[in-house]
C-alpha positions as CSV (number, residue, x, y, z in Angstrom):
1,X,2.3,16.8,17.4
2,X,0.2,18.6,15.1
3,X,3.0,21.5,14.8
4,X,6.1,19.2,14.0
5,X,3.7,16.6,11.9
6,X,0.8,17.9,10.1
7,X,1.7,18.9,6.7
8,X,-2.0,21.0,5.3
9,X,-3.4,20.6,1.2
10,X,-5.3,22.7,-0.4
11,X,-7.2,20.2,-2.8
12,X,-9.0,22.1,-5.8
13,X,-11.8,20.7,-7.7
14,X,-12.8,21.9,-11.3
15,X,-15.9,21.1,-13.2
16,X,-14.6,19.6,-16.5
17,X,-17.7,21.9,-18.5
18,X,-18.0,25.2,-16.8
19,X,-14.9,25.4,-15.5
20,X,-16.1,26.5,-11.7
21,X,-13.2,25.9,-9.0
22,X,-14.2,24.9,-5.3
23,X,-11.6,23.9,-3.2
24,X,-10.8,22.8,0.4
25,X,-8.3,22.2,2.8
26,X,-7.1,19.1,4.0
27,X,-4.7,17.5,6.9
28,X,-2.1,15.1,6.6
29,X,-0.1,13.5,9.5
30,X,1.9,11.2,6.7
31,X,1.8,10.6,3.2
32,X,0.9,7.2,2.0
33,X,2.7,6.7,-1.7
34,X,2.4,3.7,-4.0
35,X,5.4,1.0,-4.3
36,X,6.2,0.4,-8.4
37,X,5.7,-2.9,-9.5
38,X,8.4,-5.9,-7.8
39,X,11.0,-7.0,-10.2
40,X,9.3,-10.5,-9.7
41,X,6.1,-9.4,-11.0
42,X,6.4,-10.3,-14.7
43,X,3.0,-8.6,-16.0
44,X,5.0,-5.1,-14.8
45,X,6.1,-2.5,-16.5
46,X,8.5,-0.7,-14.5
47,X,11.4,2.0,-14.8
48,X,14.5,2.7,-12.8
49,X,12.7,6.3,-12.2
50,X,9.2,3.8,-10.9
51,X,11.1,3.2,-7.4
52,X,12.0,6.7,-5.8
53,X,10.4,8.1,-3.7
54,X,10.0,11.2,-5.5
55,X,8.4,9.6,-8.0
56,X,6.0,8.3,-5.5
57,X,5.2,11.8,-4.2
58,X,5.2,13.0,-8.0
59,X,1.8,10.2,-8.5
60,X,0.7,11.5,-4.8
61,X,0.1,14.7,-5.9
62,X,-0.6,14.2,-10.0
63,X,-4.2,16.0,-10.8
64,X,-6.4,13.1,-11.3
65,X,-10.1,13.2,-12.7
66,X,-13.5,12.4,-9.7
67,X,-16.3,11.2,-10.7
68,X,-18.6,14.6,-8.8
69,X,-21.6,16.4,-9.7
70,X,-20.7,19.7,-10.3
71,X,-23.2,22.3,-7.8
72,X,-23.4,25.1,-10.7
73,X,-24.1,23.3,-14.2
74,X,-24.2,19.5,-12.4
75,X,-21.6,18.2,-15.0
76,X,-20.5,15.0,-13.2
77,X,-16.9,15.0,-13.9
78,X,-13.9,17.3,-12.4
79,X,-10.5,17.7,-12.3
80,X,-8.5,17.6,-9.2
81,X,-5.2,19.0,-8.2
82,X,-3.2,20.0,-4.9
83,X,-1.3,21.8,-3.6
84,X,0.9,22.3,-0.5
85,X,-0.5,25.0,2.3
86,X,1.6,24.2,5.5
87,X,4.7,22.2,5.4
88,X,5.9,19.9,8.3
89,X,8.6,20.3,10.3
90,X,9.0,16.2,10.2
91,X,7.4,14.9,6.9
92,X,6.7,11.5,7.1
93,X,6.4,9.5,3.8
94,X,4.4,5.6,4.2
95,X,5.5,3.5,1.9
96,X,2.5,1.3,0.8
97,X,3.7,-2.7,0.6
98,X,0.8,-4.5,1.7
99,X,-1.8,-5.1,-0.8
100,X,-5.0,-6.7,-0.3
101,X,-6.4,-9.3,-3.2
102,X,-10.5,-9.9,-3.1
103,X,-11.2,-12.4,-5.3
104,X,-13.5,-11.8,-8.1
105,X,-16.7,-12.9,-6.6
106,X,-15.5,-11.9,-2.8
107,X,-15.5,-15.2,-1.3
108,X,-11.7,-14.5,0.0
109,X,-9.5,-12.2,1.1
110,X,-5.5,-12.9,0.4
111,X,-2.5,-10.4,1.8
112,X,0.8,-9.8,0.2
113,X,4.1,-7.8,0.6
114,X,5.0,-5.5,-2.4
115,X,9.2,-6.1,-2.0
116,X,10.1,-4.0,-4.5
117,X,13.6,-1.7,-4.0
118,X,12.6,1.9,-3.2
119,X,15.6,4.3,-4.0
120,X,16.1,6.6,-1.2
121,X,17.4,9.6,-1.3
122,X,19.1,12.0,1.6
123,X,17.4,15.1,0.6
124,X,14.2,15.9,-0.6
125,X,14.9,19.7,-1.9
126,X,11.8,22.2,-2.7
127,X,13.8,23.7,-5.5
128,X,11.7,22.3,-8.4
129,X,15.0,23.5,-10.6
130,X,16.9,20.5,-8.8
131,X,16.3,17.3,-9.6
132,X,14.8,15.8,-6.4
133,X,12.7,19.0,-6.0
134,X,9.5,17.1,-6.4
135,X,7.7,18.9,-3.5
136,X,9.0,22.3,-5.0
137,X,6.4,21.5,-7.9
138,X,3.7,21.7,-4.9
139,X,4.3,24.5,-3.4
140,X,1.0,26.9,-3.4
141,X,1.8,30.5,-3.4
142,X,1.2,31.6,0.3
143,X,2.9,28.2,1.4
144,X,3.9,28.4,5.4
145,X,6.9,27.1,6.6
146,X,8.0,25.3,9.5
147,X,9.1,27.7,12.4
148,X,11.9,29.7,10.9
149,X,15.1,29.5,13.1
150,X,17.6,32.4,13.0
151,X,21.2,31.9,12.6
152,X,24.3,33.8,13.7
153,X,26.2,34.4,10.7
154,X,29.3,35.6,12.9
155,X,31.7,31.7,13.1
156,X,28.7,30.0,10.8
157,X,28.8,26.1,11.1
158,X,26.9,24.1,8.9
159,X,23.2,23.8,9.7
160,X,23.9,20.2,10.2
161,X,26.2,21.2,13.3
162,X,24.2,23.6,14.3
163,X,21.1,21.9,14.3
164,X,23.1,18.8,16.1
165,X,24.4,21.4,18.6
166,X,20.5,22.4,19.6
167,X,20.0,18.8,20.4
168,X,22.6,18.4,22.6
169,X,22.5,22.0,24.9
170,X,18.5,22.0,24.3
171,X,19.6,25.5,23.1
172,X,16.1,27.8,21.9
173,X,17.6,29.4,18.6
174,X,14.7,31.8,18.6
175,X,15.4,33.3,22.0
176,X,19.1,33.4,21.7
177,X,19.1,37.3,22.3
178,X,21.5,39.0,19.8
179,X,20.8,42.0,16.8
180,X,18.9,41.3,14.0
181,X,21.5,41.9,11.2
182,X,23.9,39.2,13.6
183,X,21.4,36.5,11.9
184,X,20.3,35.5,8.7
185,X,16.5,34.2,8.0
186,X,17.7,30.2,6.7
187,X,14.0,29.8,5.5
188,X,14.1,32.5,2.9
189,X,17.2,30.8,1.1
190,X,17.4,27.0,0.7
191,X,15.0,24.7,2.7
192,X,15.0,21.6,2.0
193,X,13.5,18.1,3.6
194,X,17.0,15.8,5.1
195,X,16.7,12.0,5.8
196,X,15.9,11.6,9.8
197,X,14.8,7.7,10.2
198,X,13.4,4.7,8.2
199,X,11.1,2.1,9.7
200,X,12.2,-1.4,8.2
201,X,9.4,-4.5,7.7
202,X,11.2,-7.5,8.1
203,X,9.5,-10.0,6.0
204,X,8.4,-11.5,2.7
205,X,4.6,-11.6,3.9
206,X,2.2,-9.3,5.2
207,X,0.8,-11.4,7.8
208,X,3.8,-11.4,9.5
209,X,7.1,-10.3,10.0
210,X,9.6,-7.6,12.8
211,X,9.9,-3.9,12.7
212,X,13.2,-2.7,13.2
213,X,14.2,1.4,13.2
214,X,17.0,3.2,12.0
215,X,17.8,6.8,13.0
216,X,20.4,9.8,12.4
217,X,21.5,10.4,16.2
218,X,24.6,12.8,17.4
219,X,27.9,11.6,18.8
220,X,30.2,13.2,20.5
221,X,33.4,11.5,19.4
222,X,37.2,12.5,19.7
223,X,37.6,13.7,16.7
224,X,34.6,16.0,16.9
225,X,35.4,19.8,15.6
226,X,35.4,22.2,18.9
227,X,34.3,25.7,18.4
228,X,35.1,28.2,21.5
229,X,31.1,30.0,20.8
230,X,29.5,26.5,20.5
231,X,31.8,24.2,22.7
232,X,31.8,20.4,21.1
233,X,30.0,19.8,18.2
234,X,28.3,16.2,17.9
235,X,28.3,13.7,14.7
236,X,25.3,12.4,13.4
237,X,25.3,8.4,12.9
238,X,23.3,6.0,11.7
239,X,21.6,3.7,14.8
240,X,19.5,0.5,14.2
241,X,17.1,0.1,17.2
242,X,16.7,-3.6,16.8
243,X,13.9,-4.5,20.1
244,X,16.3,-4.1,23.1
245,X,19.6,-4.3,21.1
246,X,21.1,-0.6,20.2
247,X,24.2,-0.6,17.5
248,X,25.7,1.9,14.7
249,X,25.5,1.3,11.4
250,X,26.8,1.8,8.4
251,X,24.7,4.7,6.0
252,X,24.4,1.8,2.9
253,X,23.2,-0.6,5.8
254,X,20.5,2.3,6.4
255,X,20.1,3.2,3.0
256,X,21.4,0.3,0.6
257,X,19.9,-1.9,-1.6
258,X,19.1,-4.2,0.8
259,X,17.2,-1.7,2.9
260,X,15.5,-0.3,-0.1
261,X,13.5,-3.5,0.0
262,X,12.2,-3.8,3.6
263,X,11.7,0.5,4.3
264,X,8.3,0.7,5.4
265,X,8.4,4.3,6.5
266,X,10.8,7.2,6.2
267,X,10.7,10.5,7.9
268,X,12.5,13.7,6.5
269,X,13.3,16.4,8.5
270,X,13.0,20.0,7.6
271,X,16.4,22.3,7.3
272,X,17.1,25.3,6.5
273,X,20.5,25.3,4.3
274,X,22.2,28.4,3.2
275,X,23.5,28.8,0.4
């Protein structure tokens, strides 16, 4: 779990009078990212750009300024910033929609759901020259990737096929035994987080509602491509596990506007693309 899921920060804090850095490390199993204001919410101020969840990683990691004593000249205020040590091989993104409202002089408590459309996106790249390269901005200089996974560059399929093909065979790409210039290192050209799965909250309130799941999973199909080192190659399609009722979807049913306003989680999956 903690290999496939745990994504590490290195958070820095710096005094805002001496200047003295300290920093630590820290572990994440998901990311928890606000929700921009609901289009019903008429006090908001809100963009097109408010909604994505790039933007929502953008504010995740934004340096923001603690309220600490610093140890060398105890100045008690410093600037923090992060950045990203270890990257997952599944990044999981929470989407926060359930807000809690404590009345002024804490006599109650009140729940809500934040319905607000949340653009979502099929890849997350960590190119910070492209435009949804958000975690590229991250990056700290000695980041560690996910397990790197060697391809054959002799018949190349898309790492999409490939990838699907693993599934399917339970093939081990790393002990595939073949000479090292027959294989290309993927992680050293364009990795890049893919769209796996999206927990849905169905519901306009917080205190109750049903979880549905949707998920990429291969196909073999008729029309598959067949390739005589790889045998059949599987589609990926989107599934909606609904309690005990299974169907395929559509990818605006997954990903539409309609689903943009009841994702409650989202999980990316790392690939390595070449180029």
């Amino acid at each position: 779990v903690d290999e496939y899921f745990t994504m590490e920060v290195r958070t820095h804090l710096t005094c805002g009078s001496c200047r003295y850095s300290r920093s630590h490390d820290e572990m994440y199993r998901h990311l928890s990212i606000d929700v921009g204001p609901s289009s019903d919410d008429d006090n908001a101020v809100t963009t097109h750009h408010d909604r994505t969840v790039q933007e929502g990683l953008r504010k995740f990691f934004a340096p923001e300024k603690r309220e600490l004593k610093c140890e060398k000249c105890f100045f008690e205020s410093a600037t923090q910033h992060s950045e990203i040590k270890k990257l997952p091989r599944a990044l999981i993104v929470h989407l926060k929609r359930f807000i809690v409202d404590v009345s002024p002089d804490y006599s109650s408590v009140t729940y809500r759901k934040n319905q607000a459309e949340i653009e979502l996106h099929q890849n997350l790249s960590l190119d910070n020259n492209e435009s949804n390269g958000v975690l590229g901005d991250y990056l700290a200089i000695d980041t560690s990737y996910p397990k790197k996974r060697m391809v054959p560059l002799d018949d190349f399929l898309s790492i999409d096929d490939f990838y699907c093909q693993t599934l399917e065979n339970g093939m081990d790409v790393d002990a595939m035994s073949m000479e090292s210039e027959d294989f290309v290192d993927v992680v050293k050209t364009k990795p890049k987080y893919q769209i796996r799965s999206i927990v849905n909250h169905i519901g306009t309130s917080a205190n109750c509602g049903h979880y549905t799941a949707d998920a990429l999973r291969p196909y073999e199909e008729q029309d598959t491509k067949k390739y005589d080192n790889l045998g059949t190659i599987p589609s990926m399609k989107w599934t909606r596990f609904n309690d005990s009722f299974v169907s395929r979807i559509r990818q605006d049913d997954a990903m539409g506007q309609k689903a943009q306003k009841t994702a409650y989680m989202v999980m990316y999956e790392f690939k390595d693309i070449v180029p």
